[in-house]
N, CA, C and O atoms as a DFTB+ gen file, in Angstrom:
320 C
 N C O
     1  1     -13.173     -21.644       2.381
     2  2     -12.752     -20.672       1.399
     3  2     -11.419     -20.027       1.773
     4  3     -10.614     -19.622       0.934
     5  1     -11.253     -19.965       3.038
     6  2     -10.124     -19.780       3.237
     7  2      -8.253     -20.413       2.801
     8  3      -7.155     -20.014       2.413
     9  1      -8.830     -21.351       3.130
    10  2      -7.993     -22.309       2.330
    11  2      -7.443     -22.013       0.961
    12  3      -6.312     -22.025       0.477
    13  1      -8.858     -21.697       0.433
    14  2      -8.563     -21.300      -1.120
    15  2      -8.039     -20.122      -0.897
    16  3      -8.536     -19.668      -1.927
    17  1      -7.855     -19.829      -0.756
    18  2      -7.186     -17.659      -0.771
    19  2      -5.737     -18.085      -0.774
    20  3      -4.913     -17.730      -1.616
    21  1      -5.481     -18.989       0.391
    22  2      -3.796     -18.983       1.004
    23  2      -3.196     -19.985      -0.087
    24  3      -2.002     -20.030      -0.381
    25  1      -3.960     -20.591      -0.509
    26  2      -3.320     -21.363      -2.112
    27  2      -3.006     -20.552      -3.375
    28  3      -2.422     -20.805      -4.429
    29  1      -3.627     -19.467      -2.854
    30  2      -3.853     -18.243      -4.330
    31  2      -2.843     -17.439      -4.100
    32  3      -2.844     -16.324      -4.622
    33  1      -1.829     -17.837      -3.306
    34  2      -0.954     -16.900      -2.358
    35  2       0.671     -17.207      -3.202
    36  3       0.915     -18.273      -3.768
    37  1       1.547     -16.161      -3.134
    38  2       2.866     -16.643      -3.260
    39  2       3.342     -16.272      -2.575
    40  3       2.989     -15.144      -2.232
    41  1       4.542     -16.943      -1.818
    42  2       5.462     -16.143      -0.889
    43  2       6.784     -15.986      -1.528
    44  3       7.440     -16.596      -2.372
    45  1       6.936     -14.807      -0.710
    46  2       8.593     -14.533      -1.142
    47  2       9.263     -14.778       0.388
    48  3       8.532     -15.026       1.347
    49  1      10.527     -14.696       0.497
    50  2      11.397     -14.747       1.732
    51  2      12.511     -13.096       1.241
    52  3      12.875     -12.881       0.084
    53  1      12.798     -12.295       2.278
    54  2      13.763     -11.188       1.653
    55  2      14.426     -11.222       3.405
    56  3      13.988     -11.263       4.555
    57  1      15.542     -11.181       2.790
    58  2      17.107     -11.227       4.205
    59  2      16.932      -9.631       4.537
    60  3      17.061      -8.867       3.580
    61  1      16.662      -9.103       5.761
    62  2      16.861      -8.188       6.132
    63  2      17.580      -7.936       7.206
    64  3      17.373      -8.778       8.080
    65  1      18.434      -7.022       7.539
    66  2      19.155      -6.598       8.590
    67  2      18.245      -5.695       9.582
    68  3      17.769      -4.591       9.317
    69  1      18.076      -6.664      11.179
    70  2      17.233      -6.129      11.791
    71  2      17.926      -5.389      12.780
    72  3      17.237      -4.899      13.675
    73  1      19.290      -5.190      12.803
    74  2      20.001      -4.197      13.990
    75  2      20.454      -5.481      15.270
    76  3      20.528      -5.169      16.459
    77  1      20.702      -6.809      14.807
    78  2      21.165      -7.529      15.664
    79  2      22.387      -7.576      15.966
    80  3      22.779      -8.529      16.640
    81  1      23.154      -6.723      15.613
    82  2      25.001      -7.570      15.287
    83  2      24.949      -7.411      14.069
    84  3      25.337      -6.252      14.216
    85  1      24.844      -7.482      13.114
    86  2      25.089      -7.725      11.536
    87  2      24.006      -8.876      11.248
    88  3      23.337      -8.519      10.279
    89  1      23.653      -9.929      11.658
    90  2      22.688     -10.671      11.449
    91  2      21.211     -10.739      10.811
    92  3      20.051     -10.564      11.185
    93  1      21.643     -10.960      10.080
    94  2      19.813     -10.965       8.971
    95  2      19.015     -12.024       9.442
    96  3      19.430     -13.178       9.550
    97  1      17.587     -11.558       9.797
    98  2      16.893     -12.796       9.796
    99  2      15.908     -12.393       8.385
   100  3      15.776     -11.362       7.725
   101  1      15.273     -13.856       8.304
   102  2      14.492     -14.017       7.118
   103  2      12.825     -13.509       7.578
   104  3      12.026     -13.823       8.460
   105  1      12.849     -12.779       6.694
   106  2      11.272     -12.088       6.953
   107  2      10.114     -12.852       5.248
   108  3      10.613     -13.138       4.159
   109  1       9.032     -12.941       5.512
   110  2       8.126     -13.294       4.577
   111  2       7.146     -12.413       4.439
   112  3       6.690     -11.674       5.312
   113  1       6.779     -12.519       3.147
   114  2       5.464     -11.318       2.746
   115  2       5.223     -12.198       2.068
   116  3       5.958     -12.956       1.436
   117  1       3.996     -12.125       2.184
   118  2       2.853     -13.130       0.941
   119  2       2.079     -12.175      -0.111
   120  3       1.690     -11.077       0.287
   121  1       1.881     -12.519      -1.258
   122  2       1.693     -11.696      -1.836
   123  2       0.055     -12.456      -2.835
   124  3       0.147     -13.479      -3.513
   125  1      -0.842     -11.918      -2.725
   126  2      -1.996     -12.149      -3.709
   127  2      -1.435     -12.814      -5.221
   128  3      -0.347     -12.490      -5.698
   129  1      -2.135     -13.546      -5.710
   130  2      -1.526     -14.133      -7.447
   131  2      -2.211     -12.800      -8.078
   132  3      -3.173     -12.151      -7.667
   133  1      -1.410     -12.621      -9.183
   134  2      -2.471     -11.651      -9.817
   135  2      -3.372     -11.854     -10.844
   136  3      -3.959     -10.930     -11.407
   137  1      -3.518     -13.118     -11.134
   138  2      -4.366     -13.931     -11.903
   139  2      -5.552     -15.030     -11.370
   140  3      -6.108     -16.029     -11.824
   141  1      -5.597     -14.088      -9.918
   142  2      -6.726     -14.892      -9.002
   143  2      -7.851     -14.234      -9.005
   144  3      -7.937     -13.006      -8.967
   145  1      -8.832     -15.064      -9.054
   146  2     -10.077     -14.652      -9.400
   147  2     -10.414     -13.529      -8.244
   148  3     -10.389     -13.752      -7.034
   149  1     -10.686     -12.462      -8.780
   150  2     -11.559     -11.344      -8.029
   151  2     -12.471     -11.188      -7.140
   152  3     -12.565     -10.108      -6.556
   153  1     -13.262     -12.165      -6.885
   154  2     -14.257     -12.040      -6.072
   155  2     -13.830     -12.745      -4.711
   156  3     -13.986     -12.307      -3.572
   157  1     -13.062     -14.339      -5.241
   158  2     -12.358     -15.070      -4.324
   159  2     -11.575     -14.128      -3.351
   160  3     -11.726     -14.142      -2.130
   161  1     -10.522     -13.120      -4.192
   162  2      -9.697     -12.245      -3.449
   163  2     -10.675     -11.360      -2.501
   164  3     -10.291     -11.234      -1.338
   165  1     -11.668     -10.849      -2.796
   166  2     -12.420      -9.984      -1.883
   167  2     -13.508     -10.692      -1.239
   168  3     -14.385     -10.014      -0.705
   169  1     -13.602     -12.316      -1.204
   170  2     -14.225     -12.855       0.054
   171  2     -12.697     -12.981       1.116
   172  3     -12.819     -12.493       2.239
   173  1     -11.648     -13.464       0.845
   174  2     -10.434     -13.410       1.609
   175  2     -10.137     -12.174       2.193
   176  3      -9.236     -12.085       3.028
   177  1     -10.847     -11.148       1.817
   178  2     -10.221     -10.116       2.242
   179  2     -11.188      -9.505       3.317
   180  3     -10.898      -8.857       4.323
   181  1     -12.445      -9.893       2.824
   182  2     -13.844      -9.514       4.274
   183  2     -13.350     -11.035       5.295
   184  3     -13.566     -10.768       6.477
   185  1     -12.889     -12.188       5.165
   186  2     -12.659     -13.141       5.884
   187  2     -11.584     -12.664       6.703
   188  3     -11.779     -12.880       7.899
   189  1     -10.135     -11.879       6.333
   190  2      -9.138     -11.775       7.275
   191  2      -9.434     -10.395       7.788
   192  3      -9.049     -10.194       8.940
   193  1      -9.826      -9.749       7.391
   194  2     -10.488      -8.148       7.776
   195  2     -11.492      -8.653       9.247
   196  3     -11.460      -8.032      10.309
   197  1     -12.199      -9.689       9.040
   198  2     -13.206      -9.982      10.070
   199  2     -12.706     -10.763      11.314
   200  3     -13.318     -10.781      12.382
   201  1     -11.530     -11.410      11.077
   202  2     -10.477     -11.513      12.347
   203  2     -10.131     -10.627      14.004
   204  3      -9.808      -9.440      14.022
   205  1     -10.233     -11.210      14.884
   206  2     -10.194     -10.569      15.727
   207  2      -8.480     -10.368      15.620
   208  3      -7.590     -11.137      15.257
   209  1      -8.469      -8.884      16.142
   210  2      -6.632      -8.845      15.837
   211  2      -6.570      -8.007      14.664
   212  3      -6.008      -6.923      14.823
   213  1      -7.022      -8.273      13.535
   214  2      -6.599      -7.687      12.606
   215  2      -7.038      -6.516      12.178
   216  3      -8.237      -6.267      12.307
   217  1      -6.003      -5.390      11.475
   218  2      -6.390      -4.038      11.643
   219  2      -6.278      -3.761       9.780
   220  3      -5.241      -3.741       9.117
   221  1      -7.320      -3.623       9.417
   222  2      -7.451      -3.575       8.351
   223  2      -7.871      -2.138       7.637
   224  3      -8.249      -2.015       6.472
   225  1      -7.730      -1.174       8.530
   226  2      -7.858       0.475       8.272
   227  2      -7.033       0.584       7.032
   228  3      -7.571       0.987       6.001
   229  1      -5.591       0.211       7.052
   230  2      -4.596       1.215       5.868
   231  2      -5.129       0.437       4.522
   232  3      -4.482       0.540       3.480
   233  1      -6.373      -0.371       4.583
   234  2      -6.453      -0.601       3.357
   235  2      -7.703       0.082       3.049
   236  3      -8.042      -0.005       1.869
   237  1      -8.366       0.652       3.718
   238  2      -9.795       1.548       3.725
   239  2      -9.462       3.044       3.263
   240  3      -8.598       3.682       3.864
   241  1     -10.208       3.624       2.115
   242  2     -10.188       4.804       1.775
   243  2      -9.771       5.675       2.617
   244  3     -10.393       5.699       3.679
   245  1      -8.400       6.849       2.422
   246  2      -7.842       7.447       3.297
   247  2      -6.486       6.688       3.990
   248  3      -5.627       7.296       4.629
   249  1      -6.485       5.124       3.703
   250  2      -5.550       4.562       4.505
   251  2      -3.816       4.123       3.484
   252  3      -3.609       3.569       2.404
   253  1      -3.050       4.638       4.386
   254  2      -2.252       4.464       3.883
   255  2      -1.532       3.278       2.373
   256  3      -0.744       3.614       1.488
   257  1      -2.175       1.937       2.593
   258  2      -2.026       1.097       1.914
   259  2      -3.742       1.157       0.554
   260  3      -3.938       0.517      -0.479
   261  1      -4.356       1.908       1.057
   262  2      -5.389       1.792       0.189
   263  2      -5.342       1.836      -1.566
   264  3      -6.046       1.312      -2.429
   265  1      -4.246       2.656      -1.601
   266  2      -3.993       3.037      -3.262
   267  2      -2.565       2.159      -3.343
   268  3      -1.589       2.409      -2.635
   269  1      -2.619       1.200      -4.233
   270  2      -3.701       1.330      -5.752
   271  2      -5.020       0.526      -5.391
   272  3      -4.994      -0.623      -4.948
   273  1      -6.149       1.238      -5.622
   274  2      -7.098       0.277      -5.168
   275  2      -7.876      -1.175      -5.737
   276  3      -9.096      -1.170      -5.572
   277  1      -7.520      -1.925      -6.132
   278  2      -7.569      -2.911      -6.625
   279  2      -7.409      -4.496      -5.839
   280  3      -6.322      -4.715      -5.304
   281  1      -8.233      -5.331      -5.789
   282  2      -8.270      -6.747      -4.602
   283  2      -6.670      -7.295      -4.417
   284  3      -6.107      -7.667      -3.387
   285  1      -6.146      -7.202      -5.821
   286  2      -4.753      -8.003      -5.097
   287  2      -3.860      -7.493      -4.489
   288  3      -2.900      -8.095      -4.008
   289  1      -4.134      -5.964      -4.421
   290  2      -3.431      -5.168      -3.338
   291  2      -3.819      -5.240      -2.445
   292  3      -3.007      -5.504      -1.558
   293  1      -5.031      -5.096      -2.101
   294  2      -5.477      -5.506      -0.679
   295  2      -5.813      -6.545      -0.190
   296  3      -6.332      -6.470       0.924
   297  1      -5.676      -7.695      -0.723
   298  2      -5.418      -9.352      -0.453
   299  2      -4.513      -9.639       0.326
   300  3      -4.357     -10.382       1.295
   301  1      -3.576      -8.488      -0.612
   302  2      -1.949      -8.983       0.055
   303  2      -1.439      -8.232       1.305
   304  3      -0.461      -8.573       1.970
   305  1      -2.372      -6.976       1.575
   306  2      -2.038      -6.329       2.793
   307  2      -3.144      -7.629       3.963
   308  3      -2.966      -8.205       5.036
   309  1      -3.969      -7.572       3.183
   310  2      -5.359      -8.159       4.666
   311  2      -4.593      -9.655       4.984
   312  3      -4.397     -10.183       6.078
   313  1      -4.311     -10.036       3.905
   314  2      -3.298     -11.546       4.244
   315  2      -2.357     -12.119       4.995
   316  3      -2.042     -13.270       5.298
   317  1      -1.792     -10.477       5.339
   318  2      -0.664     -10.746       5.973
   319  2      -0.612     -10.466       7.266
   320  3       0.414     -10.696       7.907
């Protein structure tokens, strides 16, 4: 099922200036589809939440990333 989540996925690439010299490197954020089925998104999201490593608080009530509360917002935080 996993599999399926990261197919449900889009990435973007955005050039950011990280304080090297002037030099941008390329950073990625993946972002949830927003026309992906709902439930799929919130088994992906108890699957990367259940990762050792991963800190999945700012998407838990009170947490910074929690609002707006809705799966493809928090798909796209637990995803990444």
């Amino acid at each position: 099922m996993f599999a399926t989540g990261l197919a449900l996925l889009l990435c973007f690439a955005a050039a950011q200036d990280i304080g090297n010299g002037g030099a941008a490197a390329t950073l990625t954020w993946c972002i949830a589809k927003p026309s992906a089925d709902v439930e799929k998104l919130r088994h992906n999201i108890d699957y990367s939440c259940g990762q050792a490593g991963i800190d999945c608080r700012p998407i838990q009530p009170g947490g910074g990333c929690f609002s707006p509360e809705n799966a493809v917002s928090h798909a796209s935080i637990a995803m990444n």
